[in-house]
C-alpha positions in Angstrom: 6.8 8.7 2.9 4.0 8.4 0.8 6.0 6.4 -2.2 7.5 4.2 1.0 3.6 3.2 2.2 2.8 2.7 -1.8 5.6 0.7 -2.7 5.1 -1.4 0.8 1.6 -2.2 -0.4 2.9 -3.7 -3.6 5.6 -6.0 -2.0 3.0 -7.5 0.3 0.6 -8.0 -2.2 3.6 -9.6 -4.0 4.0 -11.7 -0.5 0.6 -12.7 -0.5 0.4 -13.7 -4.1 3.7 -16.0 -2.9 1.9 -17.2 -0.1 -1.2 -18.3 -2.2 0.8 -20.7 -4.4 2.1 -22.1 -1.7 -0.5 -22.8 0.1 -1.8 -24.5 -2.4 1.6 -26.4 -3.3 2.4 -27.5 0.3 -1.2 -28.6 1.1 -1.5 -26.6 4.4 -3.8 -23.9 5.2 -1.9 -20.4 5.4 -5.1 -18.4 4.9 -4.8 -16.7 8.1 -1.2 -15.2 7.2 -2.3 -14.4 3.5 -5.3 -12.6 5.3 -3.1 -10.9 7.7 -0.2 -9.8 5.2 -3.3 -8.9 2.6 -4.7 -6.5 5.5 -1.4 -4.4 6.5 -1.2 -4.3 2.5 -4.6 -2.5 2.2 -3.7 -0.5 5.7 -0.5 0.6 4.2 -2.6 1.6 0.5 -4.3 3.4 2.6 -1.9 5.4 4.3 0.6 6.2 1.6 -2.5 7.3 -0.1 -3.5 9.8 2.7 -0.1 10.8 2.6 0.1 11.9 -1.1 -3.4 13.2 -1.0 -1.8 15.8 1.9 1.5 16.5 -0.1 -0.7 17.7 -2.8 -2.5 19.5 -0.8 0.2 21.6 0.7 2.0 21.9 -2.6 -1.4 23.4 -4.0 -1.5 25.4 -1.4 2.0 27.0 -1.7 1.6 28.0 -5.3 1.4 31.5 -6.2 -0.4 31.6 -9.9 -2.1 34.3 -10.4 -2.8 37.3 -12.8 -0.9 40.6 -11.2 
């Protein structure tokens, strides 16, 4: 899940880059949608971010090294 949220985050930041030139090729004003797509991108950062962070934590937390 985590690589899913990451990888979504780059594709819409790939869509928003896509949107920005052609914005400015067509002459009208999609700033609202390049806002919007930008936003879920940093929302889904964020979450598949969050989600690594916990997988780590858990996979820390099952390891056993120790001196016996």
């Amino acid at each position: 899940m985590a690589i899913t949220f990451t990888v979504l985050a780059a594709l819409l930041v790939l869509r928003v880059d896509r949107r920005a030139v052609l914005d400015a090729y067509w002459q009208r004003s999609l700033t609202t949608l390049v806002a919007w797509i930008f936003g879920v991108s940093l929302v889904s950062l964020i979450v598949g971010l969050g989600l690594f962070l916990r997988e780590i934590y858990v996979a820390t937390a099952t390891l056993r090294i120790g001196i016996r």
